[in-house]
C-alpha positions in Angstrom: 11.4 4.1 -6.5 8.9 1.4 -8.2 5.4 1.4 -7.9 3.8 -1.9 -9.2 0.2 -1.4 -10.8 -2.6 -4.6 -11.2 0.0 -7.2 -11.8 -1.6 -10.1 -14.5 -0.2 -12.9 -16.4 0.1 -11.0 -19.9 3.1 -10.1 -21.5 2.3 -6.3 -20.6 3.2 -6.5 -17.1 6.8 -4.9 -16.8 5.4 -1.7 -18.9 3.1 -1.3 -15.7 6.4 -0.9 -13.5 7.2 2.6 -12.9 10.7 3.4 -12.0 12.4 6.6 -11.1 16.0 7.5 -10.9 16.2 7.6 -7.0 14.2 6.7 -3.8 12.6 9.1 -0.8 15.3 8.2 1.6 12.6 7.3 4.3 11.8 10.4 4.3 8.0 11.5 4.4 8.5 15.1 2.7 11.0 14.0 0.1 8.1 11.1 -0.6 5.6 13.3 -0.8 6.6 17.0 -2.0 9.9 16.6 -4.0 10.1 12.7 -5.4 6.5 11.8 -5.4 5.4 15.4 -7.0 7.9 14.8 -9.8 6.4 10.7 -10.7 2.6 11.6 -9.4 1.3 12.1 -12.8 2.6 9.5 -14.5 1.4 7.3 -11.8 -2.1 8.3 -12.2 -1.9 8.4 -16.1 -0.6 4.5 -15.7 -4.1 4.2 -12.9 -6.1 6.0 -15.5 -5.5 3.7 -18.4 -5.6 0.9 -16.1 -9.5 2.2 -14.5 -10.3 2.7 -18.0 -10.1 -1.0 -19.6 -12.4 -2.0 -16.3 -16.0 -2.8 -17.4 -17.4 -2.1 -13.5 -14.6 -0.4 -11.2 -15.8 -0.9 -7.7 -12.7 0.2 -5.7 -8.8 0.7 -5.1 -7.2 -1.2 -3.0 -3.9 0.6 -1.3 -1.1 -1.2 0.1 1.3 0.5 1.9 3.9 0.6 4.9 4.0 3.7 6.9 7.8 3.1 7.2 10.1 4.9 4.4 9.7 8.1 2.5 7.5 6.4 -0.5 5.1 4.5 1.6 4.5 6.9 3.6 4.9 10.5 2.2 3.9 9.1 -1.5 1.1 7.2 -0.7 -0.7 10.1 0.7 -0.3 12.5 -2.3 -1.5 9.5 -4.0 -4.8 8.5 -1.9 -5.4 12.7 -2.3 -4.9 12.7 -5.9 -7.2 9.5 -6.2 -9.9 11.2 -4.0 -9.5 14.3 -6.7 -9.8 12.2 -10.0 -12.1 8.9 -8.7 -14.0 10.8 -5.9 -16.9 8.1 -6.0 -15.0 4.7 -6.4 -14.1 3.9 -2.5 -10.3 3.4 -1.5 -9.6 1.1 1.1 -6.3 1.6 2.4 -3.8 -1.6 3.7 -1.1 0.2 6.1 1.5 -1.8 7.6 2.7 -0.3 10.9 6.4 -0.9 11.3 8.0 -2.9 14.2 11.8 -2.3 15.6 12.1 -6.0 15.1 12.0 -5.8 11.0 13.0 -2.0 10.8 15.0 0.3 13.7 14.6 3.5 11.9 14.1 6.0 14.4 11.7 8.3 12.4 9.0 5.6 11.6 6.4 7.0 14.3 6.2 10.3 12.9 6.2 9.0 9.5 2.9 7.0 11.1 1.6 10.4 12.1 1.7 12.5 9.3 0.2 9.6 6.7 -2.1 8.3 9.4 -3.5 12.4 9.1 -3.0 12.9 5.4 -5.0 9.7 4.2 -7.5 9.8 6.8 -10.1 11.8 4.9 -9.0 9.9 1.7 -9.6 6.4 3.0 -13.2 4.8 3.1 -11.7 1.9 4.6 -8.4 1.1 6.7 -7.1 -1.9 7.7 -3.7 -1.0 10.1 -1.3 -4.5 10.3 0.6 -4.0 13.1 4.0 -5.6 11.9 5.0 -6.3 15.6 1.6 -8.7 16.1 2.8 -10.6 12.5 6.2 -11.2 14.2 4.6 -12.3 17.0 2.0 -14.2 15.1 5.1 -15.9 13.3 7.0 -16.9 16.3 4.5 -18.2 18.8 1.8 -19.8 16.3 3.8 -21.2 13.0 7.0 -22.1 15.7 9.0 -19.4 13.0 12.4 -18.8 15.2 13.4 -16.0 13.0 10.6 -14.5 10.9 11.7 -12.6 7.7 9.5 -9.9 5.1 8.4 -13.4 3.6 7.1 -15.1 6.2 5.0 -11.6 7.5 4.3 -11.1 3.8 2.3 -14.8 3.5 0.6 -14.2 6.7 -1.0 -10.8 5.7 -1.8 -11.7 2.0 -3.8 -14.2 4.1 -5.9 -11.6 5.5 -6.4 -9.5 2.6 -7.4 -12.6 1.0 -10.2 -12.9 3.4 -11.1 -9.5 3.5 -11.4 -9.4 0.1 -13.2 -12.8 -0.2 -16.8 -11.2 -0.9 -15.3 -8.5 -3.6 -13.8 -11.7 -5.6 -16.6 -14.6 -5.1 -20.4 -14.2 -5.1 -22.8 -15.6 -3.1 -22.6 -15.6 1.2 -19.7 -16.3 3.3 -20.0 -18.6 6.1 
């Protein structure tokens, strides 16, 4: 399981990896109740010292994919525990919706359900990517015949960069 915090250039960016000894097995409940219970502190400890060396915290930005047992089960302990210990920063959430294409487990929509309800009330802002309309987006717009995690990957940091355009730049946006 690895969680990677604010990357930045310095030298002190592999002590923000977290690590544990074994992953959620796409399972929401293991991701949530038994793996993510046992690694949620130190996660918010690593946040905490992170939050604290901020001169003006606006926000946290959440990326995750409703597919597998950390994304989806860990990510809402996390967005709760967040809403318990930052209550008035807002959290907007990045969820990427899984597509049979890129993943065929079988579980995935329920997995949708259950973090979809969980984060709900801990989200001030959600933007879904549906990874089915990236595919797409891939194949009939860049002419990609077999679109991989990479190509999908460039294509949404594209539209977090956008989104995110007025949190990084003053002035307006045209």
């Amino acid at each position: 399981m690895k969680f990677a915090l604010v990357p930045t250039a310095s030298s002190s960016t592999l002590s923000r990896l977290i690590t544990g000894k074994e992953d959620a097995a796409n399972n929401y409940a293991r991701g949530r109740y038994t793996i993510g219970k046992e690694i949620i502190d130190l996660v918010l400890h690593r946040i905490c010292k992170l939050a604290d060396q901020c001169t003006g915290l606006q926000s946290f930005l959440v990326f995750h994919s409703f597919g597998g047992g950390t994304g989806s089960g860990f990510t809402s302990l996390r967005m709760e525990r967040l809403s318990v210990d930052y209550a008035k920063k807002s959290k907007l959430e990045f969820s990427i919706y899984p597509a049979p294409q890129v993943s065929p487990a079988v579980v995935e929509p329920y997995k949708f359900i259950l973090t979809t309800h969980t984060t709900l009330e801990h989200s001030d802002c959600a933007f879904m990517v549906d990874n089915r309309a990236i595919y797409d987006i891939c194949l009939r717009n860049f002419d990609i015949e077999r679109p991989t995690y990479t190509n999908l990957n460039r294509l949404i940091s594209q539209i977090v960069s956008s989104i995110t355009a007025s949190l990084r730049f003053d002035g307006a946006l045209k």
